[in-house]
Backbone as CSV, one residue per row, in Angstrom:
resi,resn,N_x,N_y,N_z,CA_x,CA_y,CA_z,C_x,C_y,C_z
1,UNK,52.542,138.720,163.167,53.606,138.181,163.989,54.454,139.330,164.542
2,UNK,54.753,139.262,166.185,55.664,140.827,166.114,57.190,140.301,166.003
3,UNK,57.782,141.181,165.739,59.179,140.910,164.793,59.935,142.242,165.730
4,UNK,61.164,142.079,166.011,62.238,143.295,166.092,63.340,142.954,165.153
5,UNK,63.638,144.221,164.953,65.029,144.535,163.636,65.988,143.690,164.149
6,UNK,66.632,143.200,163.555,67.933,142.803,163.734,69.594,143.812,163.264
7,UNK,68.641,143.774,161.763,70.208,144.026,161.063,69.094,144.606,160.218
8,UNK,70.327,144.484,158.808,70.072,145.189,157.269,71.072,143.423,156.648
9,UNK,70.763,143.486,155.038,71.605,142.677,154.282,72.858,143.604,154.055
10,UNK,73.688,143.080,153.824,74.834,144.115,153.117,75.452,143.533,151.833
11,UNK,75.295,142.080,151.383,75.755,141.628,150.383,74.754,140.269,150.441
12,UNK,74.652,139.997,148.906,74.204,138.309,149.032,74.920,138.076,147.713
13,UNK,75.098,136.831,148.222,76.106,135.849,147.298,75.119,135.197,146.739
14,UNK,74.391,134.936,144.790,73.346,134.233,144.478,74.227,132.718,144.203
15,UNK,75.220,132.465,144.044,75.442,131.162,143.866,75.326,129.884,144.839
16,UNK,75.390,130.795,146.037,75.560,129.737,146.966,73.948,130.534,148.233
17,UNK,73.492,131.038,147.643,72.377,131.589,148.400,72.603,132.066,149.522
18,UNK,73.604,132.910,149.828,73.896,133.569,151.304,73.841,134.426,151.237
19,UNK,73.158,135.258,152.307,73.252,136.652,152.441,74.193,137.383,153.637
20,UNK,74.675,138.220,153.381,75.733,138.869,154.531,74.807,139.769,155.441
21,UNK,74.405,139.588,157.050,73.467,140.100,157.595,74.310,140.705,158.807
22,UNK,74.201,142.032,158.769,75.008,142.863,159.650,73.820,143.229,160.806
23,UNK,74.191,142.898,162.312,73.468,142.992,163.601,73.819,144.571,163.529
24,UNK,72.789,144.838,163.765,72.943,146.977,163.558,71.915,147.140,165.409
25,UNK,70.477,146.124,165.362,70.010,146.425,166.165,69.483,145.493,167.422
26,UNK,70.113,143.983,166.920,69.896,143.058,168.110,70.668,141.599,167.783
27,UNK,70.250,140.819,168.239,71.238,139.565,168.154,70.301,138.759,167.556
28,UNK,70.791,137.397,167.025,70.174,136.003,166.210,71.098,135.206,166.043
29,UNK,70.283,134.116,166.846,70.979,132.717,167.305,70.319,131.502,165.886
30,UNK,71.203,130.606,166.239,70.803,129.414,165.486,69.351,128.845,165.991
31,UNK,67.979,128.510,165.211,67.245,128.114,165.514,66.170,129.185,165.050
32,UNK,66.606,130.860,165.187,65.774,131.969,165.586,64.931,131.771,164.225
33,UNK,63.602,132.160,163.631,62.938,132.582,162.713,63.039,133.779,162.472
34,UNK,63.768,134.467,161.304,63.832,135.535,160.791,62.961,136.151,159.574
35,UNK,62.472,137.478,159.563,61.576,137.628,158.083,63.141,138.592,157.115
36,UNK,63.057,138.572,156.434,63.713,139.197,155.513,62.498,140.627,154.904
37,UNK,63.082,142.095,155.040,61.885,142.418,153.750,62.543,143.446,153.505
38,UNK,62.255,143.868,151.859,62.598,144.982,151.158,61.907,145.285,150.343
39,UNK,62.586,145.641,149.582,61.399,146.411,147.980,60.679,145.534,147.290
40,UNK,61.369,144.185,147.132,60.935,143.513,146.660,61.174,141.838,147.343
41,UNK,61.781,141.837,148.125,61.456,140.715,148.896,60.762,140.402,150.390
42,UNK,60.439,139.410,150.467,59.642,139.139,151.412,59.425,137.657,152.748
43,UNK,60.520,137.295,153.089,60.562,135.873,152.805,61.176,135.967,154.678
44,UNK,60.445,134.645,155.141,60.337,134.200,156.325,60.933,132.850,156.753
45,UNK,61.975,132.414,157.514,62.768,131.400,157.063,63.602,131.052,158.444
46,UNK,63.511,130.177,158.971,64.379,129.573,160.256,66.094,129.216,159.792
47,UNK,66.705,130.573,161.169,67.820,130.412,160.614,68.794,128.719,160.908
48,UNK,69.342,128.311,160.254,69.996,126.825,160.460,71.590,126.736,160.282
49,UNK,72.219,128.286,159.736,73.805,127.824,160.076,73.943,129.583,159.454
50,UNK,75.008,129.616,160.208,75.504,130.802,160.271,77.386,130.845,160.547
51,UNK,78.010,132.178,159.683,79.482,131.515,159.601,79.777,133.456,159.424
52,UNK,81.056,132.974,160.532,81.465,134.483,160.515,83.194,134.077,160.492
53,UNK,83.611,134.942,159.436,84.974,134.567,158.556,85.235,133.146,158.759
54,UNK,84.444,132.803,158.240,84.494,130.879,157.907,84.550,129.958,158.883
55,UNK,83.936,130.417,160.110,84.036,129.770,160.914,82.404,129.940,161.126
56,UNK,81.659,128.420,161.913,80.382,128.278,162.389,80.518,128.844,163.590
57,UNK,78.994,129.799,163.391,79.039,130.423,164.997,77.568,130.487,165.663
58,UNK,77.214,130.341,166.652,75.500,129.830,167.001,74.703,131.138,166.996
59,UNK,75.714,131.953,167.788,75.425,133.193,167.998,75.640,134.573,167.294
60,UNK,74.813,136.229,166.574,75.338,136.920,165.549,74.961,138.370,166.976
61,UNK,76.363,138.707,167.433,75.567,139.264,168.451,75.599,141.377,167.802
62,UNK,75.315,142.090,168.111,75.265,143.199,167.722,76.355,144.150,167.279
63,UNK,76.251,144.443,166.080,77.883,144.568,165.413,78.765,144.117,164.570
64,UNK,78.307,142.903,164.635,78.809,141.431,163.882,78.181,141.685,163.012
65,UNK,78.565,140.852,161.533,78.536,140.630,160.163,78.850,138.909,160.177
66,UNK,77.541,137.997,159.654,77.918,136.611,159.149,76.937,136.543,157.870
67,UNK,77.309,135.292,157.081,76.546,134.588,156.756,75.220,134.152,157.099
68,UNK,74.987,134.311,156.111,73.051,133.330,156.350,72.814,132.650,154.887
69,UNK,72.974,131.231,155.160,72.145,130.651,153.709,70.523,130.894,153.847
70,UNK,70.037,131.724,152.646,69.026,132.199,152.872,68.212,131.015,151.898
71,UNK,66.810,131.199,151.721,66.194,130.469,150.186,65.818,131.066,149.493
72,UNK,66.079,132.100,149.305,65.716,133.445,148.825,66.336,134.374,148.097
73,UNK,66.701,134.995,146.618,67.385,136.758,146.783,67.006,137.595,147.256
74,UNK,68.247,138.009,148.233,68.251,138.670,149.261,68.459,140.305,148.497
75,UNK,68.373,141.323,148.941,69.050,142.379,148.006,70.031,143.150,149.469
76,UNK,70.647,143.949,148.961,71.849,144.907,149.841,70.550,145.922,150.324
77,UNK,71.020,146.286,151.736,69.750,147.241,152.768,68.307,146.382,152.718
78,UNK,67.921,145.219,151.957,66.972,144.443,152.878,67.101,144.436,154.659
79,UNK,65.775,144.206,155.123,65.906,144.425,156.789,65.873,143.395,157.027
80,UNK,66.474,142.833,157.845,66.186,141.275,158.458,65.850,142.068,160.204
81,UNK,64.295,140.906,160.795,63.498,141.229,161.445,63.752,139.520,161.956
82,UNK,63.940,139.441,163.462,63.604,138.319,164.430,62.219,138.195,164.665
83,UNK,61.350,137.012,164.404,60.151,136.637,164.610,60.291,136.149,166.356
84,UNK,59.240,137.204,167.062,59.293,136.709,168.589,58.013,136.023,168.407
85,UNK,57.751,135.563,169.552,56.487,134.705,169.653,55.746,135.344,170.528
């Protein structure tokens, strides 16, 4: 599947399964399919809500830091990668 970078993780919260995904190298909208991967994770997952300082936002555009309920542990410097078609 080809994929471009998005971001990196910078924090994940395991209680509530969110990961903090900082746009370093492109944008991700509500809907987008993202892969997650690092040392040890691996995980491919359509994003469905996203929240930047507690507010819902559709759009994570480059620079920005939100939320992502992931299904997954996420770890800190995981890459999150946009699945293009």
């Amino acid at each position: 599947m080809p994929e471009e970078k998005v971001g990196i993780v910078t924090h994940y919260f395991g209680k509530v399964d969110v990961a903090i995904v900082k746009a370093t190298d492109g944008e991700l909208a509500i809907g987008d399919t993202i892969h997650i991967k690092g040392h040890t994770t691996d995980h491919t997952q359509k994003v469905e809500s996203m929240q930047a300082e507690h507010e819902q936002i559709d759009r994570l555009k480059k620079g920005q830091e939100a939320g992502l309920k992931v299904g997954v542990h996420a770890h800190e410097h995981d890459e999150v990668f946009r699945v293009t078609d």
